[in-house]
Every structure is written in structure tokens, then in C-alpha cells.
VOBA-838998 format. One line per field, with one value per residue: residue number from 1; residue in three letters; z, y negated, x of N, C-alpha, C in turn. Coordinates in Angstrom, 1 decimal. Example, Ala and Ser with C-alpha at 12.3 -4.5 7.8 and 13.67 -1.06 7.14 Angstrom:
BEGIN
k <- [1,2]
r <- [ALA,SER]
n_z <- [7.8,7.1]
n_y <- [5.7,2.2]
n_x <- [13.2,12.8]
ca_z <- [7.8,7.1]
ca_y <- [4.5,1.1]
ca_x <- [12.3,13.7]
c_z <- [7.8,7.9]
c_y <- [3.3,0.0]
c_x <- [13.2,12.9]
This chain:
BEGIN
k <- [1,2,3,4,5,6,7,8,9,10,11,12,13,14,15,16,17,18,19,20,21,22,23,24,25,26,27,28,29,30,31,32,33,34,35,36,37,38,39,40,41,42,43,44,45,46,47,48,49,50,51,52,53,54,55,56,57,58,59,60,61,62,63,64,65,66,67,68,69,70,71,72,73,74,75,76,77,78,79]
r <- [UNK,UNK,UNK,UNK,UNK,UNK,UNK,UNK,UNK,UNK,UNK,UNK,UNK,UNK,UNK,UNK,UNK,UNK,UNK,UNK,UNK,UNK,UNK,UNK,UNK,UNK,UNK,UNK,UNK,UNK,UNK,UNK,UNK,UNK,UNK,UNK,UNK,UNK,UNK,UNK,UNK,UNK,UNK,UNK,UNK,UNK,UNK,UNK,UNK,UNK,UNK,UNK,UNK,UNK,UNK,UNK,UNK,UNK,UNK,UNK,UNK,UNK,UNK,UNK,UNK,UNK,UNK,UNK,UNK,UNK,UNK,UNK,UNK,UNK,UNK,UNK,UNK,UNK,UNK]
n_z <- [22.9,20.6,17.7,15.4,12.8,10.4,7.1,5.2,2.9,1.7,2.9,3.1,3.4,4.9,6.3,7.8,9.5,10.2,11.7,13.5,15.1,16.3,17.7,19.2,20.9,22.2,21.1,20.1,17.6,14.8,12.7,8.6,5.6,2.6,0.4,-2.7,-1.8,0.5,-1.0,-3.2,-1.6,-1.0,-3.1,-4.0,-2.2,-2.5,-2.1,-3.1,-2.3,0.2,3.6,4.6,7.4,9.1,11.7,14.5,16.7,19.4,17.3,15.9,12.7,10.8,8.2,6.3,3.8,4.0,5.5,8.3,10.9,11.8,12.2,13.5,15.8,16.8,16.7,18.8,21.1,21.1,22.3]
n_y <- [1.3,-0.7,-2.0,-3.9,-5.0,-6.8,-7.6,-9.9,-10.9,-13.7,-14.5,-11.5,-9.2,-6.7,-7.1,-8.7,-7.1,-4.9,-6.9,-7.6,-5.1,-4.0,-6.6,-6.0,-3.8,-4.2,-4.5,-6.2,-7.6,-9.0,-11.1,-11.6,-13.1,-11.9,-12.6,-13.5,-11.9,-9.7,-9.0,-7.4,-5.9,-4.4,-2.6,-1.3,0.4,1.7,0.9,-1.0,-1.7,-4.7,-4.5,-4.4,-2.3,-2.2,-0.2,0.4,2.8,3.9,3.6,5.4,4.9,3.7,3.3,1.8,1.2,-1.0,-1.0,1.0,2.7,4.8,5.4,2.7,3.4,5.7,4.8,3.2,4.9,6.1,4.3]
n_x <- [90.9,88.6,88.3,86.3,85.7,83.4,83.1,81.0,78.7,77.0,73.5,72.7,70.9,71.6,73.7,73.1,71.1,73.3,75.3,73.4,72.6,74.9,75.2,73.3,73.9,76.1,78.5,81.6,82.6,84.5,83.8,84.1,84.6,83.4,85.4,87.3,89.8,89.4,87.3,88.4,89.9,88.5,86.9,88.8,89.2,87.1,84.5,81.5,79.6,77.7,77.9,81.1,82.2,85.2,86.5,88.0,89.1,90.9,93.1,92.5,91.2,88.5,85.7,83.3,80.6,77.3,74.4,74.6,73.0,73.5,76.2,77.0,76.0,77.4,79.8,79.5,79.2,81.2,82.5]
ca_z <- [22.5,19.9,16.8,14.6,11.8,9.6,5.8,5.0,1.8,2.8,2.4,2.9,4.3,5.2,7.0,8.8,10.1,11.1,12.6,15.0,15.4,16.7,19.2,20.5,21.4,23.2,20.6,19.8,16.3,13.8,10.9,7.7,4.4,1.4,-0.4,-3.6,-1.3,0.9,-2.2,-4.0,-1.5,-0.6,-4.3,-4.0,-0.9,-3.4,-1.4,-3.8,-1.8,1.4,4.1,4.8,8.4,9.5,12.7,14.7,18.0,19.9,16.2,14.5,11.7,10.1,7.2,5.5,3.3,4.0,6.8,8.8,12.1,12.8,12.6,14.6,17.2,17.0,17.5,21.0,22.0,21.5,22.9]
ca_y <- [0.0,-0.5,-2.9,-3.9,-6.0,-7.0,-8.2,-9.7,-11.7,-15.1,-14.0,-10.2,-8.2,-5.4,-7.6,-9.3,-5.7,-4.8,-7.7,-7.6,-4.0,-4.3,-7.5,-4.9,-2.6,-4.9,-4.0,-6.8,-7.7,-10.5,-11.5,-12.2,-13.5,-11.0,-13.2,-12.6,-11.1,-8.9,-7.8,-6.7,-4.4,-3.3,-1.9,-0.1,1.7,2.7,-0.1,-1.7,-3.4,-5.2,-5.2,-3.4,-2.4,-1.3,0.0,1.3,3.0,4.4,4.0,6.3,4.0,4.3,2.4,2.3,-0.3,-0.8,-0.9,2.4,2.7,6.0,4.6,1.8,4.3,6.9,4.1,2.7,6.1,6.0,2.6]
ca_x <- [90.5,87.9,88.6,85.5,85.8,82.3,82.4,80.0,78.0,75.5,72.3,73.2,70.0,72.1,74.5,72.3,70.8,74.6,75.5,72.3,72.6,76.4,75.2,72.2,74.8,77.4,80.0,82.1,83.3,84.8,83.0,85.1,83.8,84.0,86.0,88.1,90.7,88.7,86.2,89.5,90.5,87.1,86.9,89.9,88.9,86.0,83.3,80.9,78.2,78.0,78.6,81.8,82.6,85.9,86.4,89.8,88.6,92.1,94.0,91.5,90.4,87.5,85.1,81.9,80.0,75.9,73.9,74.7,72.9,74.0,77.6,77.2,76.0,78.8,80.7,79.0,79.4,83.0,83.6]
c_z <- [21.1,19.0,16.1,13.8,10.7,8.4,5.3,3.9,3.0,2.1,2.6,3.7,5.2,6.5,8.0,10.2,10.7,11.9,13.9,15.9,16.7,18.2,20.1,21.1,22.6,22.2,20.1,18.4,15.4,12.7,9.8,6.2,3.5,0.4,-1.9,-2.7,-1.0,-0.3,-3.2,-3.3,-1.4,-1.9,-4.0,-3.3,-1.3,-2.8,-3.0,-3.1,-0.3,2.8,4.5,6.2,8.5,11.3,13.3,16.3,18.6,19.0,15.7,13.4,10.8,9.5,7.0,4.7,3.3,4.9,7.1,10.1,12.7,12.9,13.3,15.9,17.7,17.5,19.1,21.8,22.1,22.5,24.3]
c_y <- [0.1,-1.8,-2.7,-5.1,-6.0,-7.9,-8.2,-10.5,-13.1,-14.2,-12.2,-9.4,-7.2,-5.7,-8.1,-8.2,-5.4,-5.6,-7.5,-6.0,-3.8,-5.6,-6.4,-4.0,-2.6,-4.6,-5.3,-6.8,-9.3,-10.1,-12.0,-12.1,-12.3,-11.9,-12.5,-11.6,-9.9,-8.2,-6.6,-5.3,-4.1,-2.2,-0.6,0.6,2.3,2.0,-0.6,-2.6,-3.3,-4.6,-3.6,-3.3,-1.3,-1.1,0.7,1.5,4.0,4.3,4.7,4.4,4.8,3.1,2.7,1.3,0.4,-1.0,0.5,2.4,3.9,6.0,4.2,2.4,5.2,5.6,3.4,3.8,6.6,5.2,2.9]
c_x <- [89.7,88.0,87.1,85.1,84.4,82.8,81.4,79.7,76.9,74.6,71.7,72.0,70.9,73.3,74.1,72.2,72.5,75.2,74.8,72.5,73.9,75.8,74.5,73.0,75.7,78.6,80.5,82.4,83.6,84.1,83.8,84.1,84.1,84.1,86.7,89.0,90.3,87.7,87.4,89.8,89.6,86.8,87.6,89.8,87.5,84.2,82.8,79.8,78.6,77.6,79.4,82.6,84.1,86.5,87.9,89.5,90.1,92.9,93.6,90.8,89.1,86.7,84.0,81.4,78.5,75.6,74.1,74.3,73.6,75.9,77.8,76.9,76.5,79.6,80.6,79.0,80.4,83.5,83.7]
């Protein structure tokens, strides 16, 4: 099973690009605001800019923050 969760900013180029990227693929995911909450941990997990995708394909977890195509396509080749 493939979990994919998007943080993201309004206005966010980068987010936009991951979002669209992720529908072009078929990959499902929730969108969540990077609020105080979410920007707090994102820090901690050493994230500074947007948009931060976390992903959990069998219970492997995995993260990134930015646009990453060649992410989002390791991951469609998991799913």
C-alpha cells in the first residue's frame, strides 16, 4: 500500500509542479497545509522549503522537500 502525503504553501511553484506531477501519474495523495504545526516538524526533519512530500510505500517511509520528479517516479514504479 502506498501512502502519500503533500505539504504544501498557497502560491508554491514547486507545489503546484508536484501536485500535477503525482495526478499525471495516477498516484493518489492528501494535501495538508504547512501550517505552524507541520512547518515545525518539517524543520526538525531538517526540511526548509516547500513542498514536503512524505511517502510510506509497504511501511518503508520516506521524505523530501522541493519538486522532485525523479522521486515521484521511483515512486510510481513502486506503487
Amino acid at each position: 500500500m502506498t501512502i502519500v502525503t503533500v505539504y504544501t504553501r498557497p502560491s508554491c511553484p514547486g507545489c503546484t509542479a508536484t501536485k500535477r506531477r503525482l495526478d499525471t501519474l495516477g498516484i493518489a495523495f492528501t494535501e495538508q497545509p504547512l501550517d505552524e504545526d507541520n512547518t515545525a516538524a518539517a524543520i526538525e526533519l531538517g526540511f526548509t522549503s516547500a513542498p514536503v512530500v512524505c511517502v510510506s510505500i509497504d511501511g518503508v517511509e520516506q521524505s523530501w522537500a522541493g519538486y522532485r520528479p525523479d522521486r515521484i517516479d521511483a515512486v510510481a514504479r513502486a506503487a
